[in-house]
C-alpha positions, -999 to 999 in steps of 0.1 A, spaced: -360 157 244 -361 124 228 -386 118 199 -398 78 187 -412 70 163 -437 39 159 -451 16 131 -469 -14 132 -463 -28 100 -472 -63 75 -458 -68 44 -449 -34 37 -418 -36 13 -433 -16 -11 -440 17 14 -416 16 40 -382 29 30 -406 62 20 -418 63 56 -386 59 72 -366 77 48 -390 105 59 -384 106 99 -351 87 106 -329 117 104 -354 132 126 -364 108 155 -341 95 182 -352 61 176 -377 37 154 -397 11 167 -416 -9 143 -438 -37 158 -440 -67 126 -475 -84 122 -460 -113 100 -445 -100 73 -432 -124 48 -414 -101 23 -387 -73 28 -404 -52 53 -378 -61 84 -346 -62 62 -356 -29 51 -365 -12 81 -334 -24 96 -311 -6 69 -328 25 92 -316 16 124 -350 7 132 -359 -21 164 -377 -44 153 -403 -65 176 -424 -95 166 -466 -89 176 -490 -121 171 -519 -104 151 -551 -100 174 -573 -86 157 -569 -52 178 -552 -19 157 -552 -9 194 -535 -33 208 -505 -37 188 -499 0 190 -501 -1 226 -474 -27 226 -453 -3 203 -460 23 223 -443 4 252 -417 -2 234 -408 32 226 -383 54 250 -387 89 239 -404 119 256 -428 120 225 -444 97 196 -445 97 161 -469 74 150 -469 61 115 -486 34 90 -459 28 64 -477 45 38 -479 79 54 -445 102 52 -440 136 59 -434 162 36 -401 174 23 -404 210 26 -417 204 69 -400 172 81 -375 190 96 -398 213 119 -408 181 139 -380 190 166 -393 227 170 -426 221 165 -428 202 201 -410 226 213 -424 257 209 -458 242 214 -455 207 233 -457 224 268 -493 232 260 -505 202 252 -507 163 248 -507 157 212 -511 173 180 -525 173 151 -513 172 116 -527 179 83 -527 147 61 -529 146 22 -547 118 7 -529 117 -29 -535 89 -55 -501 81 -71 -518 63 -97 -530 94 -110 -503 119 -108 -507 125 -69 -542 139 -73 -554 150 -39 -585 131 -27 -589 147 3 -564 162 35 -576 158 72 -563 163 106 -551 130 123 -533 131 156 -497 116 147 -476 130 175 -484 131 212 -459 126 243 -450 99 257 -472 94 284 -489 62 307 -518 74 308 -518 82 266 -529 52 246 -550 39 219 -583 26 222 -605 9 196 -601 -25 178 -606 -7 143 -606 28 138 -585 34 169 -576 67 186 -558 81 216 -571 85 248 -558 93 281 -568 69 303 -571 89 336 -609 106 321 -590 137 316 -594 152 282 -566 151 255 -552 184 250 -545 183 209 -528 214 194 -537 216 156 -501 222 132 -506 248 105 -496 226 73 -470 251 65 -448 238 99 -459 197 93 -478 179 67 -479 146 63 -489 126 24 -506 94 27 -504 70 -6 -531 39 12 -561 49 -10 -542 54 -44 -562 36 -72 -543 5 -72 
């Protein structure tokens, strides 16, 4: 089983060593799809091994995952914004995780913790994004803004829910500053 793992990504020098520092040791390969960034994001993302493609920005959050998701060669996604990283103490449960439980469905679930690292990580909030799913044709996003997975055939998305104990991922994007 081969695991990718995707970002879309501008101007994110600040974040992106903490995403990929995350998931490298963990993913057979990292595709990160470049909206224009004019600081370190590529150079950095590189030092990970990651393959780096160039997107003209449309507009469409969709869109540019879709082409990232094309991209990818694995048997299963990991899709990331560069301020999202998994914890320490589950990151490296993402291989058994799809194992034990990927036969039964098309995607999962993970629990996310909203932390404000302005203020000490104080927890905002935690919610249940779908962040991995397999690699699929008929899988993709849909939605300019606020875009989510669909499976293009009709047929419904099977989404298995990860205890936070087994996978949790923090996210740093509303922090105070």
């Amino acid at each position: 089983m081969k695991i990718s793992a995707c970002l879309i990504v501008k101007n994110e020098a600040a974040n992106i060593a903490r995403c990929l520092q995350s998931i490298y040791r963990s993913v057979d390969e990292i595709i990160l799809v470049d909206t224009g960034s004019k600081d370190a994001t590529i150079a950095i993302a590189k030092q990970y091994g990651a393959k780096v493609f160039s997107y003209i920005w449309k507009n469409d959050f969709a869109s540019a995952k879709n082409y990232a998701i094309a991209k990818a060669k694995g048997d299963w996604i990991i899709f990331l914004d560069a301020d999202e990283y998994f914890s320490e103490k589950t990151i490296t449960n993402i291989r058994q995780v799809i194992l034990q439980h990927g036969m039964v469905c098309d995607a999962f679930s993970i629990r996310m913790v909203n932390i404000d690292v302005d203020k000490q990580n104080k927890i905002l909030e935690y919610f249940y994004p779908i962040r991995i799913f397999r690699a699929n044709t008929v899988i993709r996003y849909t939605g300019k803004v606020h875009e989510h997975l669909v499976k293009t055939d009709r047929t419904s998305l099977k989404v298995s829910k990860v205890p936070p104990n087994l996978l949790e991922l923090i996210h740093t994007g509303y922090s105070s500053s």
